[in-house]
C-alpha positions as CSV (number, residue, x, y, z in Angstrom):
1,X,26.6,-7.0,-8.6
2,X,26.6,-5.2,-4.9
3,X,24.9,-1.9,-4.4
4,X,28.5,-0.6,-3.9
5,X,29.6,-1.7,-7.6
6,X,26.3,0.1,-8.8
7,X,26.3,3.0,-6.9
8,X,30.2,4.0,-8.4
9,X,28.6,3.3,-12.1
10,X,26.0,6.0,-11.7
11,X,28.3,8.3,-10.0
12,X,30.8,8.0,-12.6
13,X,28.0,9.0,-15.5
14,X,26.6,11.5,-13.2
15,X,30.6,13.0,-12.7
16,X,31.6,13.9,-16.0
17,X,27.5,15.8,-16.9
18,X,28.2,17.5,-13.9
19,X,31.5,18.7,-14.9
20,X,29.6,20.1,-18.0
21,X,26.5,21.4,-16.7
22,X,29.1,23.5,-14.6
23,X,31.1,25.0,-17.1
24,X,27.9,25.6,-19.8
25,X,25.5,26.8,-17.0
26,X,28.7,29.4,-16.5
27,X,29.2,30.6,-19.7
28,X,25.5,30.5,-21.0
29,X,24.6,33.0,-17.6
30,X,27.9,34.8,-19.0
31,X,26.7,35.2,-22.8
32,X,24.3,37.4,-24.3
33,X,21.7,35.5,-25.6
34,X,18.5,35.4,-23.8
35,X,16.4,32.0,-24.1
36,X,16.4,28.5,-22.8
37,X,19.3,26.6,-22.0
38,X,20.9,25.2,-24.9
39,X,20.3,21.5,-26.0
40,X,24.2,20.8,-25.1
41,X,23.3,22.1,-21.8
42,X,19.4,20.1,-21.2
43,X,21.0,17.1,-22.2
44,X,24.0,16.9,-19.9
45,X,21.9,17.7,-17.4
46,X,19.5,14.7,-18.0
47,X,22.6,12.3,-18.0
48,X,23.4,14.0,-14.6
49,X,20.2,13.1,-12.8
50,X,19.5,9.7,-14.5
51,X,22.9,9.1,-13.0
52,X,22.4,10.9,-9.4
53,X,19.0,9.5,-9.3
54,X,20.6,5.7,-10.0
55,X,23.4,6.6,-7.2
56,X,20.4,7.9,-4.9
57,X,18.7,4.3,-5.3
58,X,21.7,2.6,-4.9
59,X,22.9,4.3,-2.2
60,X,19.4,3.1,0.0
61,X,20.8,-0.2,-0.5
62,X,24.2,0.0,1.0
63,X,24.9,-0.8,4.6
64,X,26.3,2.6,6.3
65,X,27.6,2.3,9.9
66,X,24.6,3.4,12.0
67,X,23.8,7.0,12.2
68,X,25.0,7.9,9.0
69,X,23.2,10.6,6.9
70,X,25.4,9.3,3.8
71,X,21.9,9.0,1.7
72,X,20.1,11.8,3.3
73,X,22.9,14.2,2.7
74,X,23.3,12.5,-1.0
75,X,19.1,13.3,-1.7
76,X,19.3,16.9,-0.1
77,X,22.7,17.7,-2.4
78,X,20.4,16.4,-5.4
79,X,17.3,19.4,-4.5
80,X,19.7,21.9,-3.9
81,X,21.2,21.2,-7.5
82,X,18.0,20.7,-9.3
83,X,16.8,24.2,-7.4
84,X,20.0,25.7,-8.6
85,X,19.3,24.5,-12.2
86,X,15.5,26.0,-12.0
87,X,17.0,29.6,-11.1
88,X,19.8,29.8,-13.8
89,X,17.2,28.6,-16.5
90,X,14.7,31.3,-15.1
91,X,17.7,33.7,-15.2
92,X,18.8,32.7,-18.8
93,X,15.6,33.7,-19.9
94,X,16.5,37.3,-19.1
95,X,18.2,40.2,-20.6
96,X,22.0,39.6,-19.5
97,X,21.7,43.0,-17.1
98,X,18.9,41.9,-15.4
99,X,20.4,38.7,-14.7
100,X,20.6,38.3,-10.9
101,X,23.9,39.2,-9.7
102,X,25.9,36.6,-7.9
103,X,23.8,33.9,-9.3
104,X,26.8,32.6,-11.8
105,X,29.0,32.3,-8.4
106,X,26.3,30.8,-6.2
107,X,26.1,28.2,-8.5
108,X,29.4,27.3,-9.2
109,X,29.9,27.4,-5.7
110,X,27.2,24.6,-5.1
111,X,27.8,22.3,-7.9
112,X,31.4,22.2,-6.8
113,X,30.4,21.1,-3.1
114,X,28.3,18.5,-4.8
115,X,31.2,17.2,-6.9
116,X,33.5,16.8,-3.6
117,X,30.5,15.0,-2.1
118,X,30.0,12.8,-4.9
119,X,33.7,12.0,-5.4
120,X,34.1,10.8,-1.8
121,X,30.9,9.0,-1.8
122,X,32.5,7.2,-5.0
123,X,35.5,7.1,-2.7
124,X,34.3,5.5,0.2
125,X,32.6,2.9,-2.3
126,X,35.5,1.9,-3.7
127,X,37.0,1.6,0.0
128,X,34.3,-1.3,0.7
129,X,35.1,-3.6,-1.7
130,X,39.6,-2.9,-1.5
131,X,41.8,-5.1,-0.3
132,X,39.4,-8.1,-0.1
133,X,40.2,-8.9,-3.6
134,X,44.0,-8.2,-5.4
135,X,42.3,-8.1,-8.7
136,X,39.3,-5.6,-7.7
137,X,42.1,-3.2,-5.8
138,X,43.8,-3.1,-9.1
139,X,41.2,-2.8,-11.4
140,X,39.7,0.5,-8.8
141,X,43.0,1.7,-8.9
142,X,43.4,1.6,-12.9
143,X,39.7,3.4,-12.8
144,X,40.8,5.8,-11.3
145,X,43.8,6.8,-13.5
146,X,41.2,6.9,-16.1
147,X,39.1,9.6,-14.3
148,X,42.3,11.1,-13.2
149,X,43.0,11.5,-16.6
150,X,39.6,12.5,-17.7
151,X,39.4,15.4,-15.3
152,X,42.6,17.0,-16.3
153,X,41.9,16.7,-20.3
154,X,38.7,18.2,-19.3
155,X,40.6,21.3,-17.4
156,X,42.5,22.2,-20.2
157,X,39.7,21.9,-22.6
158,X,37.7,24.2,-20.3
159,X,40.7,26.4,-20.6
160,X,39.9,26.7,-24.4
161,X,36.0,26.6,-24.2
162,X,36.1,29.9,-21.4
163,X,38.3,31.7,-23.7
164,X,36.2,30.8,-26.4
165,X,33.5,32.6,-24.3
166,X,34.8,35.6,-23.4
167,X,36.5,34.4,-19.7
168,X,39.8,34.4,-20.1
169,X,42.4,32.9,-17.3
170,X,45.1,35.1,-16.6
171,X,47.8,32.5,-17.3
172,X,45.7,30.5,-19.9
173,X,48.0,29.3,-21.6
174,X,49.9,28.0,-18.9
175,X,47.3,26.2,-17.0
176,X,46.2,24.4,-20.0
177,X,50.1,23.0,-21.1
178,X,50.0,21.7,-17.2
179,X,47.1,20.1,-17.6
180,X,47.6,18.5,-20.7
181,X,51.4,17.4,-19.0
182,X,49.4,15.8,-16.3
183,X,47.2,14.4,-18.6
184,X,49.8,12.7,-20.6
185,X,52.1,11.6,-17.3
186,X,49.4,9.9,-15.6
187,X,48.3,8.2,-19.4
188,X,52.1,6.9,-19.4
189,X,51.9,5.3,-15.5
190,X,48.1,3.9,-16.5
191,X,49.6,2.1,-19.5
192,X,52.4,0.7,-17.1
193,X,50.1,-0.4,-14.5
194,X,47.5,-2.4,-16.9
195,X,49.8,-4.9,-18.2
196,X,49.2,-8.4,-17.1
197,X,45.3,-6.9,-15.7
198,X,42.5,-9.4,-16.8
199,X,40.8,-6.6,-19.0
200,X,38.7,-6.7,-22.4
201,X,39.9,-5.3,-25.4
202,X,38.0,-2.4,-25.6
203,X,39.8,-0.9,-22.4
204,X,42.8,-0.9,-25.1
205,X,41.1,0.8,-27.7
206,X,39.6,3.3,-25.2
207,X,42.9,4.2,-24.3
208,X,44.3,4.1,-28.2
209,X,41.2,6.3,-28.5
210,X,42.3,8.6,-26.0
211,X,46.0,8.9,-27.3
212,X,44.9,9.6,-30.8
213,X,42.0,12.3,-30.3
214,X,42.1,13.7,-27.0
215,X,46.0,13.5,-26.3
216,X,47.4,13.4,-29.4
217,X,49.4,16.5,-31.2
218,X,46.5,17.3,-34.0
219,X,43.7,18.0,-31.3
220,X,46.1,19.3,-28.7
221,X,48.0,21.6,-31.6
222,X,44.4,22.3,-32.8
223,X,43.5,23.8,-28.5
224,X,46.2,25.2,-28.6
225,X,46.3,27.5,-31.4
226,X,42.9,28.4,-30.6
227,X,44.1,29.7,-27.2
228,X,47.0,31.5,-28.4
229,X,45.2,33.5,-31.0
230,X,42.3,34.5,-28.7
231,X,45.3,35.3,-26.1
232,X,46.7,37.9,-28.5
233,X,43.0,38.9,-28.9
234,X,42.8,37.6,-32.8
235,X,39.9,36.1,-34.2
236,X,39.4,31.9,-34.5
237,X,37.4,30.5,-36.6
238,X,35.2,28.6,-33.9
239,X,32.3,29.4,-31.5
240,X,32.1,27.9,-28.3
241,X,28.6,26.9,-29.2
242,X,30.4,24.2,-31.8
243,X,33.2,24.0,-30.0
244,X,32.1,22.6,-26.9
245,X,29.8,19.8,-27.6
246,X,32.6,18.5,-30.1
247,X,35.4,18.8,-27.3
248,X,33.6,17.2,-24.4
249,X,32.5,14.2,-26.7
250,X,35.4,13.2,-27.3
251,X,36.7,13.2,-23.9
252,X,33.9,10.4,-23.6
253,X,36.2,7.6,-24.4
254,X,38.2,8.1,-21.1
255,X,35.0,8.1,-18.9
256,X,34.2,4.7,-21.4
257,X,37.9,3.7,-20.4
258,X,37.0,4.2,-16.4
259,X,33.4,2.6,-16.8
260,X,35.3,-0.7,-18.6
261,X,37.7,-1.2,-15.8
262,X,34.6,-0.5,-13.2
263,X,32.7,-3.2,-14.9
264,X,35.7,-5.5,-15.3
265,X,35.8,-5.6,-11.3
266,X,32.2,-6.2,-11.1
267,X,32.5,-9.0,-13.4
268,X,35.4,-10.6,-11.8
269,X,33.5,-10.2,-8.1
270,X,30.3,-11.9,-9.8
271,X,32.5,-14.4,-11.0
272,X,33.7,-15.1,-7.4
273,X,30.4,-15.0,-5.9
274,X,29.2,-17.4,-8.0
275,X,32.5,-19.8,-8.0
276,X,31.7,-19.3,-4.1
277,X,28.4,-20.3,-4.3
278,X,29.3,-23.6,-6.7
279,X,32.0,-24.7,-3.9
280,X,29.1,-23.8,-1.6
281,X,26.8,-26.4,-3.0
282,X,29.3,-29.0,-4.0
283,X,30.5,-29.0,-0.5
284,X,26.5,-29.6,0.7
285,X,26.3,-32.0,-1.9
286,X,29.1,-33.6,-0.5
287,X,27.9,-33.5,3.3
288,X,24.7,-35.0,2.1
289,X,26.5,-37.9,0.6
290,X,28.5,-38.3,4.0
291,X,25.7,-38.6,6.2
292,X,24.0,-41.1,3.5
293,X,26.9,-42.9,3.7
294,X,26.9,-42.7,7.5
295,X,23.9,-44.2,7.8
296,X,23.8,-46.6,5.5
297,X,27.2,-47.5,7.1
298,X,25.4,-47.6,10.8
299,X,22.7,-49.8,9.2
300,X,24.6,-52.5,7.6
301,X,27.5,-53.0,11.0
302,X,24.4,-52.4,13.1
303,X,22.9,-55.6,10.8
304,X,26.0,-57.6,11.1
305,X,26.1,-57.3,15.2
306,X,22.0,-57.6,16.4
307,X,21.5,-60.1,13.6
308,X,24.0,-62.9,15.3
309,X,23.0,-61.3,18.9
310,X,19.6,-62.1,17.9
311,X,20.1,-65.9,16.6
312,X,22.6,-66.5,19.8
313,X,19.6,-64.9,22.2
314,X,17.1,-67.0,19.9
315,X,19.1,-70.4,20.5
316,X,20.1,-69.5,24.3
317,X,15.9,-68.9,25.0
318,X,15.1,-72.3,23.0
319,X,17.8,-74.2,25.7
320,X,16.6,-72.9,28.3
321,X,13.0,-73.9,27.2
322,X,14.6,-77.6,27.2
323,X,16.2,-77.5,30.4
324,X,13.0,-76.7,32.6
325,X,11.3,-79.5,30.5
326,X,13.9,-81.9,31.1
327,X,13.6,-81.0,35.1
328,X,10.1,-81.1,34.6
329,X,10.0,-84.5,33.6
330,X,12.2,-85.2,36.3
331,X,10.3,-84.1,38.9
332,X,7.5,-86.1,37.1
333,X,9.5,-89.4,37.3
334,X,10.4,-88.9,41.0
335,X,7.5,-88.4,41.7
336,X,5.8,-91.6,40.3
């Protein structure tokens, strides 16, 4: 797996416990209650910065053109957050009037810069592994409908939760129809655009998941009674404090949906690598056997030409031995 591959994994956890440490670190500096964060609240933000810290290592790894302050902008975006967090928890702890005012907006402010950042970093990952694989481009593309989805789900569920709270939107109800609309449109293209994809079963039942309890007419009749009765200012029998937790959970299954897809184009460029790597070696294997057969080649004609070079030089040296004895002994017989 390249850094790339495992930098967009972490980012993608990191994403969707950001998106909720936003909206609870809003409403909890909103409510009454004095105290320490809620468990809701520590726990998304542990899943946040297990992920942002993975992204952070990852990121070290990746080769950015030079000069780019990619990974120190990613590690100074990760203290201003966890700096952020250490003030709202020190604020929670207060009476709500003696809260510090502006703190709610300088927050959401931040972690909605860091969001952007991450999303483009997540972005530009993507970017480095397109187009040199069909498959991959596909398979980022399909991810990408899935977080598509999950972030408009999550809008209009965040449209129900704020009410819950006490923060109404002044057109509540119809921001969270157009978000459910977009949910369910780009559902309908992501469906379209998966057939004939090389992906496991459980991206299907992700997305059968999704229908049924996050898209489907029981949960999104059961939002959007809530938000019509607190809209006419009647009462609902449901907190935010139950409400929450059970509505982000299930939104889950499209961030499991994304994550599938991810790992399906990690797989699929492992699988490569190491198809490139076999051809690699068999290809070695093969130059080896060349040269071996080279040589022996060179040996055996080289064999077959000195060995009747060397007989003919052998017999051509022995005649000349016998002609300067035979003029030997000629010039001996004259002689006598």
């Amino acid at each position: 797996m390249c850094s790339s591959d495992l930098v967009a994994m972490h980012l993608f956890g990191a994403l969707h416990n950001m998106r909720s440490d936003r909206s609870n670190t809003m409403r909890e500096l909103g409510a009454d209650r004095a105290g320490a964060p809620s468990d809701a609240l520590q726990r998304f933000r542990t899943n946040e910065m297990a992920g942002l810290q993975g992204a952070l290592a990852s990121l070290q790894l990746v080769e950015f053109p030079g000069g780019s302050t990619a990974v120190a902008d990613f590690e100074a975006s990760i203290k201003r957050l966890v700096e952020f967090q250490k003030r709202a928890d020190a604020a929670l702890r207060l009476p709500k009037a003696q809260r510090p005012a502006g703190l709610s907006d300088e927050f959401m402010k931040n972690i909605n810069a860091f969001i952007e950042q991450v999303e483009r970093v997540s972005r530009q990952m993507g970017e480095m592994v397109r187009l040199k694989d069909g498959t991959v481009d596909q398979l980022m593309h399909l991810k990408e409908l899935a977080w598509a989805i999950r972030q408009a789900a999550g809008d209009a569920s965040n449209t129900v939760s704020n009410a819950l709270s006490g923060v109404m939107h002044p057109e509540a109800l119809l921001r969270f129809q157009t978000n459910i609309a977009k949910a369910r449109g780009i559902l309908a293209v992501l469906e379209e655009f998966m057939i004939g994809l090389p992906l496991p079963p459980t991206f299907r039942t992700a997305i059968d998941e999704a229908k049924r309890d996050v898209l489907g007419d029981q949960h999104v009749g059961r939002q959007f009674g809530i938000l019509k009765a607190l809209v006419a200012g009647e009462k609902v029998d449901v907190d935010v404090r139950t409400w929450s937790p059970s509505s982000i959970a299930k939104q889950l299954v499209l961030q499991t949906a994304a994550e599938i897809a991810l790992q399906t184009a990690k797989d699929h460029l492992a699988e490569q690598h190491a198809r490139a790597q076999r051809n690699l070696i068999a290809q070695i294997g093969l130059l080896v056997l060349a040269l071996a057969v080279s040589i022996v080649t060179a040996l055996v004609i080289s064999r077959r030409i000195t060995n009747p070079l060397l007989a003919l030089q052998k017999v051509m040296g022995q005649d000349r031995k016998s002609t300067r004895l035979n003029s030997s002994h000629g010039y001996i017989s004259y002689a006598v």
